[in-house]
Backbone as JSON Lines, residues from 0, in Angstrom:
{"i":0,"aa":"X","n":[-157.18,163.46,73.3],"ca":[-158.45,163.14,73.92],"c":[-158.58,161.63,74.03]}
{"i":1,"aa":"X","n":[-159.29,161.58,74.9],"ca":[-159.97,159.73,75.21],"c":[-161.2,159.58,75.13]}
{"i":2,"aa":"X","n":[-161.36,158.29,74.89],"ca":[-162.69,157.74,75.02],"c":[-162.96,157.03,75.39]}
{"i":3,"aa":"X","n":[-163.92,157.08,76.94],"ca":[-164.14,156.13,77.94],"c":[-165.24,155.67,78.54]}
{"i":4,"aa":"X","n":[-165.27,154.3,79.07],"ca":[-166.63,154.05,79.09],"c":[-167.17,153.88,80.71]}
{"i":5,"aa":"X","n":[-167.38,154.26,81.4],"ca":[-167.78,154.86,82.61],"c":[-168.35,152.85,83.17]}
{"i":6,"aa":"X","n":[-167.1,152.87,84.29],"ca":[-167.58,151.29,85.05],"c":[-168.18,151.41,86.7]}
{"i":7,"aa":"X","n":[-168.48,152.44,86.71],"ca":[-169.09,152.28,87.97],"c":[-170.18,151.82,88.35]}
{"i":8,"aa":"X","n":[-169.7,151.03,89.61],"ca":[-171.28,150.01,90.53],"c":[-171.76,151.03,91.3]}
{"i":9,"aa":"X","n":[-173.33,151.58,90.56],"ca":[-173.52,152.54,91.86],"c":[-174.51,151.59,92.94]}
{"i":10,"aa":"X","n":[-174.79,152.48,93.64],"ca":[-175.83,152.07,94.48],"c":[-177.63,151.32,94.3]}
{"i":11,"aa":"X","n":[-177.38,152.88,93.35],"ca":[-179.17,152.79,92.51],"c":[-178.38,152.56,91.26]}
{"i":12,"aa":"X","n":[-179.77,151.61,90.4],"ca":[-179.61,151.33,89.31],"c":[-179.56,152.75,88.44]}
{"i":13,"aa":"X","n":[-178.21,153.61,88.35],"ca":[-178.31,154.52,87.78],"c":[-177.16,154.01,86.13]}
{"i":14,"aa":"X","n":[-177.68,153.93,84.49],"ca":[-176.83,153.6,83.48],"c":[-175.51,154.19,83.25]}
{"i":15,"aa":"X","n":[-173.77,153.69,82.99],"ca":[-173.42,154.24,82.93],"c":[-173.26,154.78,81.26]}
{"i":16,"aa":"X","n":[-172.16,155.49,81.16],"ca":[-172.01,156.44,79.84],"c":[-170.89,156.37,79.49]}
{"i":17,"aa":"X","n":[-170.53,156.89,78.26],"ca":[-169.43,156.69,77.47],"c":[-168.78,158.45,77.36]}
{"i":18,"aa":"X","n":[-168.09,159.07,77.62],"ca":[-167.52,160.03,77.23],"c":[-166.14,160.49,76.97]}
{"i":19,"aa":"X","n":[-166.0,161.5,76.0],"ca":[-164.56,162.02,75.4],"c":[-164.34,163.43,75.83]}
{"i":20,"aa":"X","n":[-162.9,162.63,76.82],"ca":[-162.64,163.64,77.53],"c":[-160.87,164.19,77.54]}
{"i":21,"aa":"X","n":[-160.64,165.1,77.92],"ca":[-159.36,166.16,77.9],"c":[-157.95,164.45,78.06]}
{"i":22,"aa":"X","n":[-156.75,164.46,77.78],"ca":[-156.14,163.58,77.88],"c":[-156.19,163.62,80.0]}
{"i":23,"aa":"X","n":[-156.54,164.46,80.79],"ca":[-156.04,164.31,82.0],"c":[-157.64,164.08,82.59]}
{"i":24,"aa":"X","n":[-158.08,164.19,81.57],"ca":[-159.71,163.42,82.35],"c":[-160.19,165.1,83.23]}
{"i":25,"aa":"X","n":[-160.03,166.06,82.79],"ca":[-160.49,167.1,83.73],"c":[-161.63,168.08,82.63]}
{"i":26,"aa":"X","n":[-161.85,167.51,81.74],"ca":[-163.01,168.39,80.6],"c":[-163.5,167.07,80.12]}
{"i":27,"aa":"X","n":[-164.87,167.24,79.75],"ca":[-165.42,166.77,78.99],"c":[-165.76,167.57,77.54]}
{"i":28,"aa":"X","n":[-165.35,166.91,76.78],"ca":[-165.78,167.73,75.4],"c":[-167.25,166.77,74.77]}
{"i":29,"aa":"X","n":[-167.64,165.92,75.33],"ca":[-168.76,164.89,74.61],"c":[-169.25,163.98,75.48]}
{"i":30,"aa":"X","n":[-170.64,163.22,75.11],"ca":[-170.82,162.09,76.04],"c":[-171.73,160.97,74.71]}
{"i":31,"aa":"X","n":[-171.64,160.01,75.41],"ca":[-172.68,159.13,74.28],"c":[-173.87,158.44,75.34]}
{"i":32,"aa":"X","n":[-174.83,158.38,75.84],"ca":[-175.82,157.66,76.61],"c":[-175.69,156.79,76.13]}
{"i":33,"aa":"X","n":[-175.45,156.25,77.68],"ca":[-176.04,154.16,77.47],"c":[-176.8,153.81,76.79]}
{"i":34,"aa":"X","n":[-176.37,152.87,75.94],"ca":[-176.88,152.0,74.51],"c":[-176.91,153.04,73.26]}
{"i":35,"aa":"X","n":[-176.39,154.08,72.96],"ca":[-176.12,154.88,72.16],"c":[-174.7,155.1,71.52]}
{"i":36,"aa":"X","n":[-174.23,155.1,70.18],"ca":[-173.03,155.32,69.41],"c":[-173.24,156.73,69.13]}
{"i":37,"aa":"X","n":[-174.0,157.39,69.45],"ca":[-174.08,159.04,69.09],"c":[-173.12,159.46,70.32]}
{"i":38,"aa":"X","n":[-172.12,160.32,69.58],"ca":[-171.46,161.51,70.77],"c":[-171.9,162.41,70.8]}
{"i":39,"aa":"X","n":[-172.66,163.45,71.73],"ca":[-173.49,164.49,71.66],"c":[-172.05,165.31,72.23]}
{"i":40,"aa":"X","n":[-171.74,166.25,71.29],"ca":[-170.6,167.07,71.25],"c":[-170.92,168.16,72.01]}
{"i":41,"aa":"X","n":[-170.25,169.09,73.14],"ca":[-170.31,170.14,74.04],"c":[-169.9,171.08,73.49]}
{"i":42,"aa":"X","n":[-170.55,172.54,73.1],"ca":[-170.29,173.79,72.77],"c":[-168.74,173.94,72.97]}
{"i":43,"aa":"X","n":[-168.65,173.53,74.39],"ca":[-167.36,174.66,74.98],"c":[-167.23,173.09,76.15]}
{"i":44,"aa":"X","n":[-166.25,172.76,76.15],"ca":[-165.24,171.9,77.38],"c":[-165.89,172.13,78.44]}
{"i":45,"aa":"X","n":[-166.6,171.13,79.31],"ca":[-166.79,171.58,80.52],"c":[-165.88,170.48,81.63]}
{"i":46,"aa":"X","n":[-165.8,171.35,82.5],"ca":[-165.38,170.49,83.79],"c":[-165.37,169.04,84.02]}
{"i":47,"aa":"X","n":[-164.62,168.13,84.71],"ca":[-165.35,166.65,84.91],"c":[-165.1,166.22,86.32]}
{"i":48,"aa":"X","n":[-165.96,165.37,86.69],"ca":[-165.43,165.22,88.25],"c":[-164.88,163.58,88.28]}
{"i":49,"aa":"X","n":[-163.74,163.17,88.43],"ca":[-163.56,161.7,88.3],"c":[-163.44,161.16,89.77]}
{"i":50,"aa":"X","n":[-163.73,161.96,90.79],"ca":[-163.75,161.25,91.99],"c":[-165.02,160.19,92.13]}
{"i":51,"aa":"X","n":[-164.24,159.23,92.66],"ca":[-165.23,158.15,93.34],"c":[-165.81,157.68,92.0]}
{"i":52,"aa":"X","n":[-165.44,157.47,90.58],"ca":[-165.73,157.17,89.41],"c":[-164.69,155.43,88.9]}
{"i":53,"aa":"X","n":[-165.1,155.0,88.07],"ca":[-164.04,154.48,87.54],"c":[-164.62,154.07,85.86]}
{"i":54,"aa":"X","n":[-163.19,154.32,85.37],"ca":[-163.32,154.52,83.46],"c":[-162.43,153.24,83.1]}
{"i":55,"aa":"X","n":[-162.77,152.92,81.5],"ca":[-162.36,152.04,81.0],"c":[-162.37,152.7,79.55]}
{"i":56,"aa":"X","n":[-160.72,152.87,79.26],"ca":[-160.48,153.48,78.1],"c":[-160.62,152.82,77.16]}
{"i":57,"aa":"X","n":[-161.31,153.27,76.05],"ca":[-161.88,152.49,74.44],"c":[-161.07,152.88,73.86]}
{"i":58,"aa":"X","n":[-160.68,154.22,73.69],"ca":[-159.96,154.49,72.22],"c":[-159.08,156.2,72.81]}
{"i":59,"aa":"X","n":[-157.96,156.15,72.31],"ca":[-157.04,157.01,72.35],"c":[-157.32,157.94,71.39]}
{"i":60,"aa":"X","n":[-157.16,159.34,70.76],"ca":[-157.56,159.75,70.17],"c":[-156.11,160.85,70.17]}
{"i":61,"aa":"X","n":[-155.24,161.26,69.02],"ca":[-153.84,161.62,69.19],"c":[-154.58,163.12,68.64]}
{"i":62,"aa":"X","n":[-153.75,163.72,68.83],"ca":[-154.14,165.45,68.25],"c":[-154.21,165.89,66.76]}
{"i":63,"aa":"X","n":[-152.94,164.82,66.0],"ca":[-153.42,165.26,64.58],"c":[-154.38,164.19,64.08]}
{"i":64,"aa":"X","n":[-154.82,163.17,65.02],"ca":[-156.3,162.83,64.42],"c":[-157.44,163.7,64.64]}
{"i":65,"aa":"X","n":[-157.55,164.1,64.98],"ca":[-158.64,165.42,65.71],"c":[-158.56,166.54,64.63]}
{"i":66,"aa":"X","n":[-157.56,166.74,63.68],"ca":[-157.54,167.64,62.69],"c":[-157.1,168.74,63.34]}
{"i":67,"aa":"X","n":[-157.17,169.68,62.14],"ca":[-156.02,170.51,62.59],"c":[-156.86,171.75,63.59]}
{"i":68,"aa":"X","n":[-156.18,172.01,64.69],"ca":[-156.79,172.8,65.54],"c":[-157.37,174.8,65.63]}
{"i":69,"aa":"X","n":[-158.27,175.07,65.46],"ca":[-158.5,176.3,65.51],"c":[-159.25,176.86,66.82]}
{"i":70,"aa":"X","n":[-159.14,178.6,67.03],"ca":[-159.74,178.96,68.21],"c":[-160.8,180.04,67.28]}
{"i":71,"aa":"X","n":[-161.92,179.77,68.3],"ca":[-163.28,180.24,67.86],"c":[-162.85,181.97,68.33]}
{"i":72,"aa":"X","n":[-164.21,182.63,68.19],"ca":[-164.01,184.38,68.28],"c":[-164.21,184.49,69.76]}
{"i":73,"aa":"X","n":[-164.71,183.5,70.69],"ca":[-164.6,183.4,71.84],"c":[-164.01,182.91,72.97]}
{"i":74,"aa":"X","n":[-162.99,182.33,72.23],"ca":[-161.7,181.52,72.69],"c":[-161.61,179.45,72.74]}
{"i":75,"aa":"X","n":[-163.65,179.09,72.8],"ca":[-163.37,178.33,72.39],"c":[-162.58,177.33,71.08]}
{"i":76,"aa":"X","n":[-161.99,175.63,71.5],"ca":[-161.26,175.12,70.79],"c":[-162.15,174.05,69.75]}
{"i":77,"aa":"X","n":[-161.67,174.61,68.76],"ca":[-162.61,173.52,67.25],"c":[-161.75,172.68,66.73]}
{"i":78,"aa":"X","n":[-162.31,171.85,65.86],"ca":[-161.07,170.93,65.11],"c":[-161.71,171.03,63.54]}
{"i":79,"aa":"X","n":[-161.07,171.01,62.68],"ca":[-161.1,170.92,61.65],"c":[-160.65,169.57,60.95]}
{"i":80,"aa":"X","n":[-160.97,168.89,59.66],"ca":[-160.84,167.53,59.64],"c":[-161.88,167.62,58.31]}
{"i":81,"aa":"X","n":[-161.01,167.42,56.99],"ca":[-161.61,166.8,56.04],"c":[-163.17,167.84,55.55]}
{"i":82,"aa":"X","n":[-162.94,169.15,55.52],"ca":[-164.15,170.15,55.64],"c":[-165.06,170.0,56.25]}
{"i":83,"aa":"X","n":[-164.89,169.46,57.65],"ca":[-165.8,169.44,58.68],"c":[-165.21,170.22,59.87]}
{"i":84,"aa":"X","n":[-166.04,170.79,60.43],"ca":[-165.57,171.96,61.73],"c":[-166.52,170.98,62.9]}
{"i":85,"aa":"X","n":[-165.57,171.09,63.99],"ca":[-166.82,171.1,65.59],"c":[-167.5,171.98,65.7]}
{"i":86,"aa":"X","n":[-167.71,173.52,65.11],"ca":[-168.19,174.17,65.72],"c":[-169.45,174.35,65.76]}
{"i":87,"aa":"X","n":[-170.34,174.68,66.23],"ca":[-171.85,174.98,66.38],"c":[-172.43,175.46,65.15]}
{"i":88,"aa":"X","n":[-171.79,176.23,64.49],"ca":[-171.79,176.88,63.3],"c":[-171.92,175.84,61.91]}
{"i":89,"aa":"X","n":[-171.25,175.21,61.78],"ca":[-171.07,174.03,61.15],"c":[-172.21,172.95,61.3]}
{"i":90,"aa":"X","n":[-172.24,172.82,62.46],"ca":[-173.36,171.57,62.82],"c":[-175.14,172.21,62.31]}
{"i":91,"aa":"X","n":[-175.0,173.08,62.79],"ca":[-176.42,174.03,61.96],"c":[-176.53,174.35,60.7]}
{"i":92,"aa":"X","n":[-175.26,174.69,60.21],"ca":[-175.34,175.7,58.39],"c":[-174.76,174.27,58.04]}
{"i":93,"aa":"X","n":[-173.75,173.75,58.06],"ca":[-172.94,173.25,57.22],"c":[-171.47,173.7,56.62]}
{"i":94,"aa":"X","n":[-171.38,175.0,57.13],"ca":[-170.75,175.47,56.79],"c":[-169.96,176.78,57.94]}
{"i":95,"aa":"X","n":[-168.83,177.33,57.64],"ca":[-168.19,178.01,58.5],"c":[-167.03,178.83,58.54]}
{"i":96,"aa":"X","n":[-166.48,179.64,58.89],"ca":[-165.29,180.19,58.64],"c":[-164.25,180.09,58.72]}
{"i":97,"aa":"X","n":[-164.32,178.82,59.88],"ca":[-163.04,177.72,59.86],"c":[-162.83,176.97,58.82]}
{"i":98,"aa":"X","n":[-163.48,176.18,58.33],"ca":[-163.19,175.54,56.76],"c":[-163.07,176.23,56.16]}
């Protein structure tokens, strides 16, 4: 995964954003709003559109930093890391069946 910080001149003063996305830039798994260090993490990978965009990569992010990888009961992908889970489950209880 990457982490990139969105350089586009738009037209209208619209802010750009910071997000972490699939290594080929085609999912977003997260975003952080302008002037924000929070990554607001996505349930499930969605789509990304990089046309007519342009990014400026911050930080590389390799697969066994991401911890070790598990699939949810619905096929979504979690990471595990130090008894912490991505999953939704986790972020609410604290706890989960992946850890």
């Amino acid at each position: 995964m990457i982490l990139v910080a969105e350089t586009t001149l738009w037209k209208e003063a619209i802010p750009n954003h910071c997000y972490l996305l699939s290594d080929d830039k085609s999912k977003m798994h997260g975003y952080a709003k302008h002037g924000s260090s929070h990554i607001e993490m996505m349930k499930k990978p969605i789509g990304f559109d990089t046309r007519g965009r342009q990014f400026t990569v911050l930080h590389r992010i390799a697969e066994e930093d991401q911890g070790r990888k598990v699939e949810g009961s619905k096929g979504a992908v979690y990471y595990v890391k130090d008894n912490k889970c991505t999953c939704p489950g986790f972020k609410f209880r604290g706890e989960c069946k992946h850890v």
